[in-house]
PDB file of N, CA, C and O in Angstrom, chain B, residues numbered from 101:
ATOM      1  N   UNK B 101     -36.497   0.046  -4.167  1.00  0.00           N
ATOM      2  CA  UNK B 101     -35.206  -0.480  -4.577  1.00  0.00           C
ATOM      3  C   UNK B 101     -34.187  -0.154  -3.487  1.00  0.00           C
ATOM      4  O   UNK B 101     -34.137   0.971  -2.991  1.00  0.00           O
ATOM      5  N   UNK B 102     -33.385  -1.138  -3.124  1.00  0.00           N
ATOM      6  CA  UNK B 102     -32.091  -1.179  -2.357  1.00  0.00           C
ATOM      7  C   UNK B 102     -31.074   0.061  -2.286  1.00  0.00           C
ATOM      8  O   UNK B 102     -30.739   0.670  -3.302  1.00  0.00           O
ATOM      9  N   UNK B 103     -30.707   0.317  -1.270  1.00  0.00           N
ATOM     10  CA  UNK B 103     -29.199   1.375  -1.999  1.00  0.00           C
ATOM     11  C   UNK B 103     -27.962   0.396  -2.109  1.00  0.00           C
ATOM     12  O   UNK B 103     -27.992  -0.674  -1.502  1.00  0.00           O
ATOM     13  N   UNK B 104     -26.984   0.722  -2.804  1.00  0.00           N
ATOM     14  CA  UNK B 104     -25.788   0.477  -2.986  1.00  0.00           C
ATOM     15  C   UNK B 104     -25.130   0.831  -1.996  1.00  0.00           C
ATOM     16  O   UNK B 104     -25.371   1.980  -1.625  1.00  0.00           O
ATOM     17  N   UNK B 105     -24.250   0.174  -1.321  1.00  0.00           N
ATOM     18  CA  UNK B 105     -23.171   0.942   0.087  1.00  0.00           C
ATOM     19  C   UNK B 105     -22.253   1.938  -0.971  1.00  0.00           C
ATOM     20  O   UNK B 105     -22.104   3.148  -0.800  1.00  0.00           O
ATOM     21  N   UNK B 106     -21.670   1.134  -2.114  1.00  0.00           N
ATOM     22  CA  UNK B 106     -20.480   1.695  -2.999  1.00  0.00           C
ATOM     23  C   UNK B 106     -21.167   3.603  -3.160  1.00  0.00           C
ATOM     24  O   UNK B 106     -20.357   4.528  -3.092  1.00  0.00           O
ATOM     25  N   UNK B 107     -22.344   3.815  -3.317  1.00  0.00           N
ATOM     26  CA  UNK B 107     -22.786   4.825  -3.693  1.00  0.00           C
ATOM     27  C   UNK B 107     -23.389   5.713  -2.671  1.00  0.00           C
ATOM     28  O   UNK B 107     -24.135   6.606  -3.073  1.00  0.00           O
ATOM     29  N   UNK B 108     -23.141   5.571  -1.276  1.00  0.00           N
ATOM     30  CA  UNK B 108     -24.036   6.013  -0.203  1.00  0.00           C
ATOM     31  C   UNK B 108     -22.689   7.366   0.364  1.00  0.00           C
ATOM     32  O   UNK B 108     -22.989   8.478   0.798  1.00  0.00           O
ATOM     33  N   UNK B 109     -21.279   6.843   0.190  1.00  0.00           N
ATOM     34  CA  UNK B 109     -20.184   8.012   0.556  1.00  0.00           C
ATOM     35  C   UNK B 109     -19.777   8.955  -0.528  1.00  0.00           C
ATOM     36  O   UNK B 109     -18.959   9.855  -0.342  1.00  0.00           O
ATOM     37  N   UNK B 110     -20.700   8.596  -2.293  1.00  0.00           N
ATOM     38  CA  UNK B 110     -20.290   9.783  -2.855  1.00  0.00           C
ATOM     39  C   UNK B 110     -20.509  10.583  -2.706  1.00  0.00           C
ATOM     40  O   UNK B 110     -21.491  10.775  -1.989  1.00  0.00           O
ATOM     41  N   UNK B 111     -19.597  11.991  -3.391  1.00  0.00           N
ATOM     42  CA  UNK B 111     -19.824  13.262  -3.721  1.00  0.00           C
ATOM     43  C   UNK B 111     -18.639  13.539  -4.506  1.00  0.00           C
ATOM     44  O   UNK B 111     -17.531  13.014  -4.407  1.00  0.00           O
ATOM     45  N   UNK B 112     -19.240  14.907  -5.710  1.00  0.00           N
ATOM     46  CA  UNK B 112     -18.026  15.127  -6.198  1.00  0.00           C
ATOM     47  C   UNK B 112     -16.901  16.118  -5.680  1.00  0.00           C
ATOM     48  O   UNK B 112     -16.939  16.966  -4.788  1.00  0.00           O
ATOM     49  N   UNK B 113     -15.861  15.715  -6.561  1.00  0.00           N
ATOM     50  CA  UNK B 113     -14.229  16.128  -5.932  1.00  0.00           C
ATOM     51  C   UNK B 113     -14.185  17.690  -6.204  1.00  0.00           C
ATOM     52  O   UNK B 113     -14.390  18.022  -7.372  1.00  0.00           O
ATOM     53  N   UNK B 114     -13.968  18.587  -5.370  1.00  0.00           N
ATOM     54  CA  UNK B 114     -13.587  20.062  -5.722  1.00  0.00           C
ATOM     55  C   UNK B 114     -12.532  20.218  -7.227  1.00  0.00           C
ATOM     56  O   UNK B 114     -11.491  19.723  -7.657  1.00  0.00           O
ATOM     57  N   UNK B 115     -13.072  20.748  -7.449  1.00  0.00           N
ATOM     58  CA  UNK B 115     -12.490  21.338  -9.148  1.00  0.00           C
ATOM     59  C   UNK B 115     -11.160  21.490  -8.798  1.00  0.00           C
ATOM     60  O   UNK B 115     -10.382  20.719  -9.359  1.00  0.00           O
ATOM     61  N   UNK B 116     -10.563  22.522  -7.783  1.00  0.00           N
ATOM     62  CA  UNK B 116      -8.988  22.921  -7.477  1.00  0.00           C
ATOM     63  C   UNK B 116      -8.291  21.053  -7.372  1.00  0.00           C
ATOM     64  O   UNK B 116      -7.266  20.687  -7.947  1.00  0.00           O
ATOM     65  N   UNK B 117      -8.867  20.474  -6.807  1.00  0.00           N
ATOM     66  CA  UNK B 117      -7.761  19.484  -5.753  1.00  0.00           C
ATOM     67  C   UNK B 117      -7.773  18.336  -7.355  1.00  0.00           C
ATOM     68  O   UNK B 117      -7.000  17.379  -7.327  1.00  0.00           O
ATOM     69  N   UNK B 118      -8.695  18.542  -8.675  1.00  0.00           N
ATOM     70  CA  UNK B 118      -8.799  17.570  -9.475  1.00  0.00           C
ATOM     71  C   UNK B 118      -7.734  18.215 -10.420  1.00  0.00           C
ATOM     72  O   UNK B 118      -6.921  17.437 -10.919  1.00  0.00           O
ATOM     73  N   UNK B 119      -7.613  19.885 -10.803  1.00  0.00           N
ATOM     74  CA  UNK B 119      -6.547  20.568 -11.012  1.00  0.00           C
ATOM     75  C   UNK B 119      -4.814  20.230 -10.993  1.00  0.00           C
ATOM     76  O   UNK B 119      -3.895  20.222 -11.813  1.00  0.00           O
ATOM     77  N   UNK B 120      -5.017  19.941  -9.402  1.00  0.00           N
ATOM     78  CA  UNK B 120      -3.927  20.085  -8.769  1.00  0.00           C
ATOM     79  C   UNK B 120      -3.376  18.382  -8.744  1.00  0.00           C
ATOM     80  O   UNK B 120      -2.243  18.064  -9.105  1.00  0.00           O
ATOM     81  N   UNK B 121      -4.081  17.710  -8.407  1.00  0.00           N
ATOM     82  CA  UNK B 121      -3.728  15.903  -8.881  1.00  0.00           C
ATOM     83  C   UNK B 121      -3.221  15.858 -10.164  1.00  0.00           C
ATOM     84  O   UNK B 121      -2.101  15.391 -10.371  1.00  0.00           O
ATOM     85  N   UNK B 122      -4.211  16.475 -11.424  1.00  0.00           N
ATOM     86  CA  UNK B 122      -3.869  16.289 -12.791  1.00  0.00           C
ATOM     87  C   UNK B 122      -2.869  16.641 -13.038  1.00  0.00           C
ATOM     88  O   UNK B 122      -2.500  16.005 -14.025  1.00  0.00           O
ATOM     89  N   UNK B 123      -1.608  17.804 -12.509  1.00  0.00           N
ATOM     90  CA  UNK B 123      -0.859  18.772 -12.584  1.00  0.00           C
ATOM     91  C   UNK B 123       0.249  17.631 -12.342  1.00  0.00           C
ATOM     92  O   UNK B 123       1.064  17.432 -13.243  1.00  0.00           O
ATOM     93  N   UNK B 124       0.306  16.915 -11.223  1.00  0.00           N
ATOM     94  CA  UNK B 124       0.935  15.874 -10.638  1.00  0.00           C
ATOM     95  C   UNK B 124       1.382  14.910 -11.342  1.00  0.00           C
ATOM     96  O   UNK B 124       2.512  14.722 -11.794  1.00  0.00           O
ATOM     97  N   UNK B 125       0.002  14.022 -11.451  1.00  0.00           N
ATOM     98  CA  UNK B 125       0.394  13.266 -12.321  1.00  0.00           C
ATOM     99  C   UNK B 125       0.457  13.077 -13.900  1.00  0.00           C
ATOM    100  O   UNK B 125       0.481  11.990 -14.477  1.00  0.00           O
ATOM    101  N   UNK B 126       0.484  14.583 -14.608  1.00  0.00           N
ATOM    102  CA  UNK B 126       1.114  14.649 -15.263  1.00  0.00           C
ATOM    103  C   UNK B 126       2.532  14.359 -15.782  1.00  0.00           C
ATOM    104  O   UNK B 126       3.016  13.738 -16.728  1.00  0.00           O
ATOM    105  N   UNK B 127       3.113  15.293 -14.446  1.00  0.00           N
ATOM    106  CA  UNK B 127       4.736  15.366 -14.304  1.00  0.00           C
ATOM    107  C   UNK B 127       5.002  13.615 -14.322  1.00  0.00           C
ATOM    108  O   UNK B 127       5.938  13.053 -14.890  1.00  0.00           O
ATOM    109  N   UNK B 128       4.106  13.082 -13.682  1.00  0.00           N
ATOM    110  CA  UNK B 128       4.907  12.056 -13.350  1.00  0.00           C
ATOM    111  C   UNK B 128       4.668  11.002 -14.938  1.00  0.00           C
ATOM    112  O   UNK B 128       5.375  10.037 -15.228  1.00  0.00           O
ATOM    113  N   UNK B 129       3.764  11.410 -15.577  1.00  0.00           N
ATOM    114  CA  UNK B 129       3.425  10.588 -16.666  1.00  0.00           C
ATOM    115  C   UNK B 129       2.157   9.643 -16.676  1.00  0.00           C
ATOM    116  O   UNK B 129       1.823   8.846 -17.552  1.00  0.00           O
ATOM    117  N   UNK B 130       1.487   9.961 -15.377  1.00  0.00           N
ATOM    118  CA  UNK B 130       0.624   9.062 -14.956  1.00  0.00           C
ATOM    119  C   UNK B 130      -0.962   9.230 -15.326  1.00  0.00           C
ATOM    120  O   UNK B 130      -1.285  10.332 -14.883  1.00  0.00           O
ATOM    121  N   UNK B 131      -1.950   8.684 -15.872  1.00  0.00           N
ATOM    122  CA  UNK B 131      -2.978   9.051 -15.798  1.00  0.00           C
ATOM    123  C   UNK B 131      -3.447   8.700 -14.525  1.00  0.00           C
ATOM    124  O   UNK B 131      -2.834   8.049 -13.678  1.00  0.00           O
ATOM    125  N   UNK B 132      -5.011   9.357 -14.417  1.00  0.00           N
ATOM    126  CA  UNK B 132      -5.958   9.294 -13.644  1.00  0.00           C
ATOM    127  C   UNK B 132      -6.289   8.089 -13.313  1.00  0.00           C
ATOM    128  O   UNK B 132      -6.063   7.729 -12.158  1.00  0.00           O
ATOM    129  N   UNK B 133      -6.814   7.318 -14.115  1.00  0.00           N
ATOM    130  CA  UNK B 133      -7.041   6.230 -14.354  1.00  0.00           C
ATOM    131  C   UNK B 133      -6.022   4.923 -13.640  1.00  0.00           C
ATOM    132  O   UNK B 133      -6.331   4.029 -12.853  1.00  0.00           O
ATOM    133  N   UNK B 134      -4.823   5.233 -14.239  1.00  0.00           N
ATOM    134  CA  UNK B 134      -3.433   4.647 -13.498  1.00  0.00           C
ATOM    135  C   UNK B 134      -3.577   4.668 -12.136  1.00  0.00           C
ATOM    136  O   UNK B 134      -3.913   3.699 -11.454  1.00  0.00           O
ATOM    137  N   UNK B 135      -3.283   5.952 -11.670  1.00  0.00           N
ATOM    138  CA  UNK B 135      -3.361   6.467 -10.141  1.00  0.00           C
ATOM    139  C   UNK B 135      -4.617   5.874  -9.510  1.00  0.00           C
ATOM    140  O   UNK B 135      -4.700   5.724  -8.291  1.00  0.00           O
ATOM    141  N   UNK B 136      -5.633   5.526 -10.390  1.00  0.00           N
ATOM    142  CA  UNK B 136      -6.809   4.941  -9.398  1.00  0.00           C
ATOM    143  C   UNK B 136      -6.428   3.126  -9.271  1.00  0.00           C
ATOM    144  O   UNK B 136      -6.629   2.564  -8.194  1.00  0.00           O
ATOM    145  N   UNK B 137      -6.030   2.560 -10.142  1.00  0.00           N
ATOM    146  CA  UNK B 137      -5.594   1.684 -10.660  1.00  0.00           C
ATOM    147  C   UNK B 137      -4.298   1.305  -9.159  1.00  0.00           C
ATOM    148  O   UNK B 137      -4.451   0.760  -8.065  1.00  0.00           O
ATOM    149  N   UNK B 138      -3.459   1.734  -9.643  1.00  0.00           N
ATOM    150  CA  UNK B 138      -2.348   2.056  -8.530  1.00  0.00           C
ATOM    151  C   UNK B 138      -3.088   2.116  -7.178  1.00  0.00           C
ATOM    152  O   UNK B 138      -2.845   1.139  -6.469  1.00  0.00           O
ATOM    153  N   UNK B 139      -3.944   3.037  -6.641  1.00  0.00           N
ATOM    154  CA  UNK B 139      -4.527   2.644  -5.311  1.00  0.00           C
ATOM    155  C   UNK B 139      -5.209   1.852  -4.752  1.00  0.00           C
ATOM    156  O   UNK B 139      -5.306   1.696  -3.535  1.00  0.00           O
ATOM    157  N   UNK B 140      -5.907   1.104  -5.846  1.00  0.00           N
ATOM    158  CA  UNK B 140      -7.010   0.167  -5.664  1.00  0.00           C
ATOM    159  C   UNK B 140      -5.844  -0.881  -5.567  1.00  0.00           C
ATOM    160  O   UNK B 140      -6.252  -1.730  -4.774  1.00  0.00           O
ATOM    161  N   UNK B 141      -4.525  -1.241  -6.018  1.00  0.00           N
ATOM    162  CA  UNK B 141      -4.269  -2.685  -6.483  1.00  0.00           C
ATOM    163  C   UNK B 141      -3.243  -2.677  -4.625  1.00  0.00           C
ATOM    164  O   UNK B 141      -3.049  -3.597  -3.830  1.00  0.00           O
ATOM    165  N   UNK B 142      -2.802  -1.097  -4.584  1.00  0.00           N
ATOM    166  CA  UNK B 142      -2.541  -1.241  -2.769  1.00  0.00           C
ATOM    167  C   UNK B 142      -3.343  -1.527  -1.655  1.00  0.00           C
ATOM    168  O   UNK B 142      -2.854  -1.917  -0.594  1.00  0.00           O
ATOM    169  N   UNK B 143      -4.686  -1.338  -1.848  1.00  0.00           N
ATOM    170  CA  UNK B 143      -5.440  -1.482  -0.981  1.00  0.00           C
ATOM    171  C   UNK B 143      -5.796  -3.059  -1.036  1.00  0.00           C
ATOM    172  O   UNK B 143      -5.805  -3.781  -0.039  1.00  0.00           O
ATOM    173  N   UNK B 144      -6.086  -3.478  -2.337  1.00  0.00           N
ATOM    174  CA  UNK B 144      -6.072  -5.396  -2.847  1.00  0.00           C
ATOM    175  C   UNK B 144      -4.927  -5.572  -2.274  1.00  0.00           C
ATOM    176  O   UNK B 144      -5.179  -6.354  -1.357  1.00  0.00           O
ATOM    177  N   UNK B 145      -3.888  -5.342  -2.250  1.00  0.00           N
ATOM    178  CA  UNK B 145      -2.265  -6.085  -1.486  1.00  0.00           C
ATOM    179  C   UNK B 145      -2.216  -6.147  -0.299  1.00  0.00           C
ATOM    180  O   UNK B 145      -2.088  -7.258   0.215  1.00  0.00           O
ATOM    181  N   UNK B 146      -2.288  -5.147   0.397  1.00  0.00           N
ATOM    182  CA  UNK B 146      -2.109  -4.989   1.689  1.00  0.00           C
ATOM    183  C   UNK B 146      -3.665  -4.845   2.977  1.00  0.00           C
ATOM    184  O   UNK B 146      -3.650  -4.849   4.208  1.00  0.00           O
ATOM    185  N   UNK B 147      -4.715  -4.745   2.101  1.00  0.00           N
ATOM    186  CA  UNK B 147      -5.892  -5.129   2.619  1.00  0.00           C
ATOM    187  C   UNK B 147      -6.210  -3.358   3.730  1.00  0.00           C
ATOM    188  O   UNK B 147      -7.112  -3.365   4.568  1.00  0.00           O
ATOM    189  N   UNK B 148      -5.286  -1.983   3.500  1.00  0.00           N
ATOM    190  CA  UNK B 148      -5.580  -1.369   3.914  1.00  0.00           C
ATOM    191  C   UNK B 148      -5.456   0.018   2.912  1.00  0.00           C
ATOM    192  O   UNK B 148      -4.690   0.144   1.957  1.00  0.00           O
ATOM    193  N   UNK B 149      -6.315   0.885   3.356  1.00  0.00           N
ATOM    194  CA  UNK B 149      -5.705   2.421   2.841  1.00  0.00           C
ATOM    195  C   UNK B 149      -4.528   2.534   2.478  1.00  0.00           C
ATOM    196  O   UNK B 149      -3.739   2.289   3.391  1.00  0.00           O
ATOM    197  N   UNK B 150      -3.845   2.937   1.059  1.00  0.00           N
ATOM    198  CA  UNK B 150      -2.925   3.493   1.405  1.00  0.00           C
ATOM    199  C   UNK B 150      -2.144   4.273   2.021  1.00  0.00           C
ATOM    200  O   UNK B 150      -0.925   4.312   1.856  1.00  0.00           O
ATOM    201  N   UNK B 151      -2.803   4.972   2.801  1.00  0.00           N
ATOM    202  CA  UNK B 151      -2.319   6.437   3.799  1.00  0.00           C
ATOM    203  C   UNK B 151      -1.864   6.062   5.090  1.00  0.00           C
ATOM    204  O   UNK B 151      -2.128   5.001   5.656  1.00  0.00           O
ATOM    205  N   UNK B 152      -1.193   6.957   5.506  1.00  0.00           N
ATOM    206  CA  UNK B 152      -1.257   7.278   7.314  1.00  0.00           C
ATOM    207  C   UNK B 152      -2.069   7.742   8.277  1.00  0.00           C
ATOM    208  O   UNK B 152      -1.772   8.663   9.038  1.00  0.00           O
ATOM    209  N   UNK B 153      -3.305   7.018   8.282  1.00  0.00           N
ATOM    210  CA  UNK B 153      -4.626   7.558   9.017  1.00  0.00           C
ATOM    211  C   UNK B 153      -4.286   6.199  10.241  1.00  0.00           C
ATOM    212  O   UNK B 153      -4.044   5.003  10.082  1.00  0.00           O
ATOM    213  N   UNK B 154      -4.399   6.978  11.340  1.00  0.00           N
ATOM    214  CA  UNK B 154      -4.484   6.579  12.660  1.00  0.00           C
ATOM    215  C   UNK B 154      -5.053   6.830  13.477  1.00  0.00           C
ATOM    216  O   UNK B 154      -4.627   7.937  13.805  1.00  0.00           O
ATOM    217  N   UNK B 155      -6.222   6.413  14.476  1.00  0.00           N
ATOM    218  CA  UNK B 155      -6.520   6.682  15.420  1.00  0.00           C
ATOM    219  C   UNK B 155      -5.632   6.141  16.704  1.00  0.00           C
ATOM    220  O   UNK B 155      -5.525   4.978  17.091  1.00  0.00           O
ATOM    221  N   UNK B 156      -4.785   7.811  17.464  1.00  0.00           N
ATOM    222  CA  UNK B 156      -4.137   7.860  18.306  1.00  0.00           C
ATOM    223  C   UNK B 156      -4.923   6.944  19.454  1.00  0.00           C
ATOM    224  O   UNK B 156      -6.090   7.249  19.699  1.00  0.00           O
ATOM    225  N   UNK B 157      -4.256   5.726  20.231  1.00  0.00           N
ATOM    226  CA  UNK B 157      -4.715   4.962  21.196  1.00  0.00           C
ATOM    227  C   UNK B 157      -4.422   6.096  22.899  1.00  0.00           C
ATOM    228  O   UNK B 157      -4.360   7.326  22.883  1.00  0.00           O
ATOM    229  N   UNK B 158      -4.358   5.658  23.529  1.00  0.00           N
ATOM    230  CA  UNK B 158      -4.821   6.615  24.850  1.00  0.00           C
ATOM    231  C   UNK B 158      -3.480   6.886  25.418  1.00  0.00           C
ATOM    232  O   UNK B 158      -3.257   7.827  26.179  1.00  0.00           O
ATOM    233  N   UNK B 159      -2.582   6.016  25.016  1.00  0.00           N
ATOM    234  CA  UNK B 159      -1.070   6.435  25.555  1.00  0.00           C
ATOM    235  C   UNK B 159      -0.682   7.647  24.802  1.00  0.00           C
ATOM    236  O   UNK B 159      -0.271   8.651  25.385  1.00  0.00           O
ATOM    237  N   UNK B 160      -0.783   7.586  23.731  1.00  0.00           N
ATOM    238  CA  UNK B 160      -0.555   8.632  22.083  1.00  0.00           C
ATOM    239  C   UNK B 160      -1.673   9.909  22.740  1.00  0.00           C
ATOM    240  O   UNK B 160      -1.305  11.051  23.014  1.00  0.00           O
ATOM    241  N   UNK B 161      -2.577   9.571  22.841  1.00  0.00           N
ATOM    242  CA  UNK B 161      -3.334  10.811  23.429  1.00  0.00           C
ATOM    243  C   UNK B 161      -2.597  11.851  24.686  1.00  0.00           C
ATOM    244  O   UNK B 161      -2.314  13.048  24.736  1.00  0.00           O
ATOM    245  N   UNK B 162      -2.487  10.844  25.505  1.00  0.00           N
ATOM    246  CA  UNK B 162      -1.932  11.571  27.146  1.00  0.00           C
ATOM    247  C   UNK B 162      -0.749  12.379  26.631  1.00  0.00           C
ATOM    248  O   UNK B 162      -0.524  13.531  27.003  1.00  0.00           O
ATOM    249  N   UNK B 163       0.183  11.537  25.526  1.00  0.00           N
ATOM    250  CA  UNK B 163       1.207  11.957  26.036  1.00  0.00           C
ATOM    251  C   UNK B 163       1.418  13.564  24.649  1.00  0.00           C
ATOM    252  O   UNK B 163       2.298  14.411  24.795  1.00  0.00           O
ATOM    253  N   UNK B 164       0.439  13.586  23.510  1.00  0.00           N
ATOM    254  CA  UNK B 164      -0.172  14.787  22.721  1.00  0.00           C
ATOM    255  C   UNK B 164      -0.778  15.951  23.551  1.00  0.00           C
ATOM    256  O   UNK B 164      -0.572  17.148  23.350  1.00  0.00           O
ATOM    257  N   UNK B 165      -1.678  15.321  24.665  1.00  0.00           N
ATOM    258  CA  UNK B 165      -2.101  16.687  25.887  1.00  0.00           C
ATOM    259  C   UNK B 165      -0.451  17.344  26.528  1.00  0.00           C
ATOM    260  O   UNK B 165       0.060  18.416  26.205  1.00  0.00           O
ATOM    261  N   UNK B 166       0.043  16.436  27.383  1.00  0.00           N
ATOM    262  CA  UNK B 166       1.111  16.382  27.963  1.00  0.00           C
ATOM    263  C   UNK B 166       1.993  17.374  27.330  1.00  0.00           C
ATOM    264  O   UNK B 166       2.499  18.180  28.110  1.00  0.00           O
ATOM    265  N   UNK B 167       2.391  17.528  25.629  1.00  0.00           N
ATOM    266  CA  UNK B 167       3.367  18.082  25.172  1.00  0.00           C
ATOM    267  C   UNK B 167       2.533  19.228  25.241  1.00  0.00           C
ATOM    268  O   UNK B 167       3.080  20.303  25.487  1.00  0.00           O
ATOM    269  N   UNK B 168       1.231  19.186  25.058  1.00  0.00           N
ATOM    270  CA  UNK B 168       0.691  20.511  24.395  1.00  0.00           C
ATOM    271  C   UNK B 168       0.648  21.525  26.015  1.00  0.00           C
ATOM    272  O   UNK B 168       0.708  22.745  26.168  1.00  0.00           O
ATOM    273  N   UNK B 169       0.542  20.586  26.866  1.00  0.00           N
ATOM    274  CA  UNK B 169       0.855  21.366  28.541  1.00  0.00           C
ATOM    275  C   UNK B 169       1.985  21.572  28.882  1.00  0.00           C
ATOM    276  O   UNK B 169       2.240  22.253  29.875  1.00  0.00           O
ATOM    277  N   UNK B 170       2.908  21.019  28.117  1.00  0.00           N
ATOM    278  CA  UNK B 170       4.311  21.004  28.669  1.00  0.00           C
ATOM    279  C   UNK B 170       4.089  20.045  30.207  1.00  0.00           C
ATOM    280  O   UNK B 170       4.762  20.210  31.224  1.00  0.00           O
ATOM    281  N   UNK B 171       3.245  19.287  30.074  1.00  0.00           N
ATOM    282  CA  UNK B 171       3.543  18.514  31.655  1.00  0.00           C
ATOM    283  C   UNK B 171       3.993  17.333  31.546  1.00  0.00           C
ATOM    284  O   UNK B 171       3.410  16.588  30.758  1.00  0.00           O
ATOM    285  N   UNK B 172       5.478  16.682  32.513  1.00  0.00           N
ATOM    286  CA  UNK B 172       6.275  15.863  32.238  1.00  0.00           C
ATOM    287  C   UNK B 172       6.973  15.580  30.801  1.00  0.00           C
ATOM    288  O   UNK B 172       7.291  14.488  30.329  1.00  0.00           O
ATOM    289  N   UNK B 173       7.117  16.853  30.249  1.00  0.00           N
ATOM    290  CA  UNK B 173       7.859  16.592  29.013  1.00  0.00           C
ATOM    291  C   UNK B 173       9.473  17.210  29.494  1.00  0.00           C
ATOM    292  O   UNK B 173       9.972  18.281  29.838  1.00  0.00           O
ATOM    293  N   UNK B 174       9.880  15.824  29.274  1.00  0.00           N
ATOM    294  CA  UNK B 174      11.842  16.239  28.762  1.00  0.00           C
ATOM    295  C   UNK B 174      12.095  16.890  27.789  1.00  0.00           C
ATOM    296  O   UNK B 174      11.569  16.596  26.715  1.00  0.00           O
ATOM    297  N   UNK B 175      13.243  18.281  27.940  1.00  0.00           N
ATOM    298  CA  UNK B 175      13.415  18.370  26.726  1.00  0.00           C
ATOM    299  C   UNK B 175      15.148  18.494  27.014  1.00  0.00           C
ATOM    300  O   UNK B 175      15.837  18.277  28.011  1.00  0.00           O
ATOM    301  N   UNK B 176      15.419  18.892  25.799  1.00  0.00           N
ATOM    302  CA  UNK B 176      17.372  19.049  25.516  1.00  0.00           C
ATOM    303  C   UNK B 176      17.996  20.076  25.087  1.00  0.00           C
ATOM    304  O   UNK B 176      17.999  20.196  23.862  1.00  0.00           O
ATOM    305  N   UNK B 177      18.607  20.975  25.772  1.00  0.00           N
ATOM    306  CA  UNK B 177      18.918  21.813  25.144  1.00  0.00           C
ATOM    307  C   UNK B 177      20.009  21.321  23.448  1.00  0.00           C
ATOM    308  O   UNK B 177      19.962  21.990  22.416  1.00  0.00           O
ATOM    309  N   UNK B 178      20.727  20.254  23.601  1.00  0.00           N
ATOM    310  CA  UNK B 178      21.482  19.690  21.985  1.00  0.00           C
ATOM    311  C   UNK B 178      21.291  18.515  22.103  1.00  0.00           C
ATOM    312  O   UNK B 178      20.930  17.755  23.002  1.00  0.00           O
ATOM    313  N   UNK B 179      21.824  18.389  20.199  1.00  0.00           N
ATOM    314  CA  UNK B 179      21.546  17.308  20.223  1.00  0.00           C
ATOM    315  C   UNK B 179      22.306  15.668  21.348  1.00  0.00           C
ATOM    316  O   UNK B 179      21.833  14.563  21.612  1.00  0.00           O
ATOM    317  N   UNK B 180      23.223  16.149  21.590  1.00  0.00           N
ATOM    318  CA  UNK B 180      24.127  15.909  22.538  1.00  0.00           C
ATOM    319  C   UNK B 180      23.931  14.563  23.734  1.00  0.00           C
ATOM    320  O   UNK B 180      24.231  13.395  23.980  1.00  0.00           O
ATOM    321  N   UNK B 181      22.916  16.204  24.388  1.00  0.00           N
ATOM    322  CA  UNK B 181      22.026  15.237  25.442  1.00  0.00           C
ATOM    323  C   UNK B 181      21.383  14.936  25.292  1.00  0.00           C
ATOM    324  O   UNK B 181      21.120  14.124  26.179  1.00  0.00           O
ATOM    325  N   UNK B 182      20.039  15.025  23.987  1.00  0.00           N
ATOM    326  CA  UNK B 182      19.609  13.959  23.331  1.00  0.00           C
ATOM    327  C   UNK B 182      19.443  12.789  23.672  1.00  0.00           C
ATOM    328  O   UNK B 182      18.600  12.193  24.341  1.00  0.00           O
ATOM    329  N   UNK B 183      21.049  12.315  22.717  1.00  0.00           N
ATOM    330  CA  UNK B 183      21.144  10.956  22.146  1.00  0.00           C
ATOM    331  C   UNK B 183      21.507  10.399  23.365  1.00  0.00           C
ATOM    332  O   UNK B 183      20.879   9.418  23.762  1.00  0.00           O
ATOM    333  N   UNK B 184      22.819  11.066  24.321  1.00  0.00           N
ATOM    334  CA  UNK B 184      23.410  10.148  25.543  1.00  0.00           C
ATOM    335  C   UNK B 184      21.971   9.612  26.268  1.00  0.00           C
ATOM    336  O   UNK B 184      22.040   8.474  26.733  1.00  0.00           O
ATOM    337  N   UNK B 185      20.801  10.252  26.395  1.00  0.00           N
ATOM    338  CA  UNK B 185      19.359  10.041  27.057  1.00  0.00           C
ATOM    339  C   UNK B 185      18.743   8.821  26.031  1.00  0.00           C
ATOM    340  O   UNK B 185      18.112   7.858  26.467  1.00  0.00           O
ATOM    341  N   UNK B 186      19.000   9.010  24.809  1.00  0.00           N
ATOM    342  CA  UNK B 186      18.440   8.026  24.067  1.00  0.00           C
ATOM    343  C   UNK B 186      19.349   6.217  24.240  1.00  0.00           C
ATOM    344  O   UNK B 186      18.977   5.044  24.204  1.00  0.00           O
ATOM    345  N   UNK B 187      20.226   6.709  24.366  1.00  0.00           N
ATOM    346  CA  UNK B 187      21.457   5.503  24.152  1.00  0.00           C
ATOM    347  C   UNK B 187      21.165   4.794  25.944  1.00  0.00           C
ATOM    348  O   UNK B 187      21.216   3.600  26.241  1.00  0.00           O
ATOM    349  N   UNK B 188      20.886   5.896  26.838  1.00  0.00           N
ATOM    350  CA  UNK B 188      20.861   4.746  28.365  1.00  0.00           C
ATOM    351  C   UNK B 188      19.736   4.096  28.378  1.00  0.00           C
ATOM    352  O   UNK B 188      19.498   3.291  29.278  1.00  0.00           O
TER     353      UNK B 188
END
């Protein structure tokens, strides 16, 4: 028999983080169910994850080394010179 793709990335959810969701959407009034409901109908709308998952492209990379070297990074002592740097 075949596998299912839908069933090939399960596993179950740590007890704390199912805790800590329920806790949530409690406050908010929301079931589980809802909240799955709610993500599935964003991902049907917009055809992506709801989240902020990005893979940094190679400019985003250089310039993440760069800060982490401090090489060619500007900085400001206020906000001041900042913005006049932002505004030319």
């Amino acid at each position: 028999m075949g596998t299912n793709s839908q069933y090939n990335n399960f596993r179950p959810l740590d007890a704390q983080l199912i805790k800590d969701v329920e806790n949530i959407l409690s406050k908010l009034n929301i079931s589980q169910t809802f909240a799955i409901e709610l993500f599935y109908n964003e991902i049907a709308r917009t055809g992506k994850l709801p989240l902020n998952i990005e893979i940094p492209n190679k400019k985003t990379i250089q310039a993440i080394k760069d800060i982490n070297t401090h090489n060619e990074c500007q900085s400001f002592n206020d906000i001041n010179s900042l913005m006049e740097d932002l505004n030319d």
